[in-house]
C-alpha positions in Angstrom: 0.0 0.0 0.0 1.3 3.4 -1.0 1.0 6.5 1.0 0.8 10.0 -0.6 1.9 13.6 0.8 0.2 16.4 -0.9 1.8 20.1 -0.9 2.0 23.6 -2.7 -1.4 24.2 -1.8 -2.0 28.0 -1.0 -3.3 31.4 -1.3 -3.1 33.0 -5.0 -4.9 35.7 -7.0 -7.1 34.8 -9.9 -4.5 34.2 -12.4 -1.8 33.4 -11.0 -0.4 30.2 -10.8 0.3 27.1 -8.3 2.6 23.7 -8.4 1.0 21.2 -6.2 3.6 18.2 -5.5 2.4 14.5 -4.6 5.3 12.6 -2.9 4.4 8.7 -2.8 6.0 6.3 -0.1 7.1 4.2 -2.4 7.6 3.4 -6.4 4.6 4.5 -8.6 6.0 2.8 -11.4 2.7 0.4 -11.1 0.3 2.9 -10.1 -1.8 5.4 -12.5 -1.7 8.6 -10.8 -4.5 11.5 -10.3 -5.2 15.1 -9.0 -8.9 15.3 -7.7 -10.6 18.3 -6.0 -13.4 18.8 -4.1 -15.6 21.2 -2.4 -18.4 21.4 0.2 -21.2 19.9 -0.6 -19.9 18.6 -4.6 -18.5 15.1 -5.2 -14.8 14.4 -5.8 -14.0 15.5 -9.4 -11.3 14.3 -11.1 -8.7 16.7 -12.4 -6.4 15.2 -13.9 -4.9 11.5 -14.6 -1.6 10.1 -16.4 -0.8 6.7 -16.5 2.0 4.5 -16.1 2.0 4.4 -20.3 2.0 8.3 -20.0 -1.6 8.6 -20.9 -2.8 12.2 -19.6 -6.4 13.0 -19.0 -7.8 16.2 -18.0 -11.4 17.5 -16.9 -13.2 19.8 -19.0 -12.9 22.9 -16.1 -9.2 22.5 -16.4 -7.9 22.1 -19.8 -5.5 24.3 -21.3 -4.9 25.1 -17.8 -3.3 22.9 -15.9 -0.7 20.2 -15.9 0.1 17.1 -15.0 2.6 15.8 -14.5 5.2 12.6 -13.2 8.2 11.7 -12.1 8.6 8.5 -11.3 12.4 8.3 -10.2 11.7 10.6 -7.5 8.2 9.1 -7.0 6.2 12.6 -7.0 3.7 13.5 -9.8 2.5 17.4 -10.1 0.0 19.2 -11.3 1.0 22.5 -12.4 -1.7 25.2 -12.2 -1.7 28.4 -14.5 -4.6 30.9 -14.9 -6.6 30.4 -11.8 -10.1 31.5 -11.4 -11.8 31.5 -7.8 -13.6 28.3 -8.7 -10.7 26.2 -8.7 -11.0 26.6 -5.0 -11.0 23.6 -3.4 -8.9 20.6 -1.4 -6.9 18.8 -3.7 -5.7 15.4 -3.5 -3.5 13.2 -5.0 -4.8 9.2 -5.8 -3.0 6.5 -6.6 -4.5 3.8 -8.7 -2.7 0.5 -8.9 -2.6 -1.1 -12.7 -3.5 -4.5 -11.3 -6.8 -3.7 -9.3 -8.3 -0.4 -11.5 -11.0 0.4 -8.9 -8.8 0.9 -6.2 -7.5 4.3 -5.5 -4.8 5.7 -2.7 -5.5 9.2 -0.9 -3.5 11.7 -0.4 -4.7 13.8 2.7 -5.2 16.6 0.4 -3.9 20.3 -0.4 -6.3 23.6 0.1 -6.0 25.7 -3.0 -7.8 29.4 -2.4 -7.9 31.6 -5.5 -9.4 35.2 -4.2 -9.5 38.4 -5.4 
């Protein structure tokens, strides 16, 4: 089992840009990784995904936007956030998704991400 450690959450203006980081206890080489957010009262919504094949995946609220990102020999995957609006405020976290068993997912314990004006 894999634990995940989320950070680079923060204040920004609307925008302005943010790098959240996702350090994983161990190798993700098997794992497909993900950024979710949520917010009161809304279910988790995915973000972004890449795969161990590199296969990226983005939601329709963030494209163009953001970033994902992996590293897999320092066993972090990002998600680089450009031109924030105040509804991409929210908890982020960071899932991992092992190849093997597809309906499985790893949490993070998440990231706050305020974009105000």
């Amino acid at each position: 089992q894999v634990q995940l450690v989320e950070s680079g959450g923060g204040l920004v203006q609307p925008g302005g840009s943010l790098r959240l980081s996702c350090v994983a206890s161990g190798s993700i080489l098997n794992y497909n990784m993900g950024w979710y957010r949520e917010t009161p009262g809304q279910p988790r919504e995915l973000i972004a995904r890449r795969t161990t094949a590199g296969i990226t995946t983005y939601g329709d609220s963030v494209k163009g936007r953001f970033l994902i990102d992996r590293d897999n020999a320092k066993n972090t995957v990002y998600l680089q956030m450009n031109s924030l609006k105040p509804e991409d405020t929210a908890v982020y976290y960071c899932a991992a998704s092992p190849i093997n068993d597809p309906h499985n997912k790893y949490w993070g314990q998440g990231t706050q991400v305020t974009v105000y004006s």
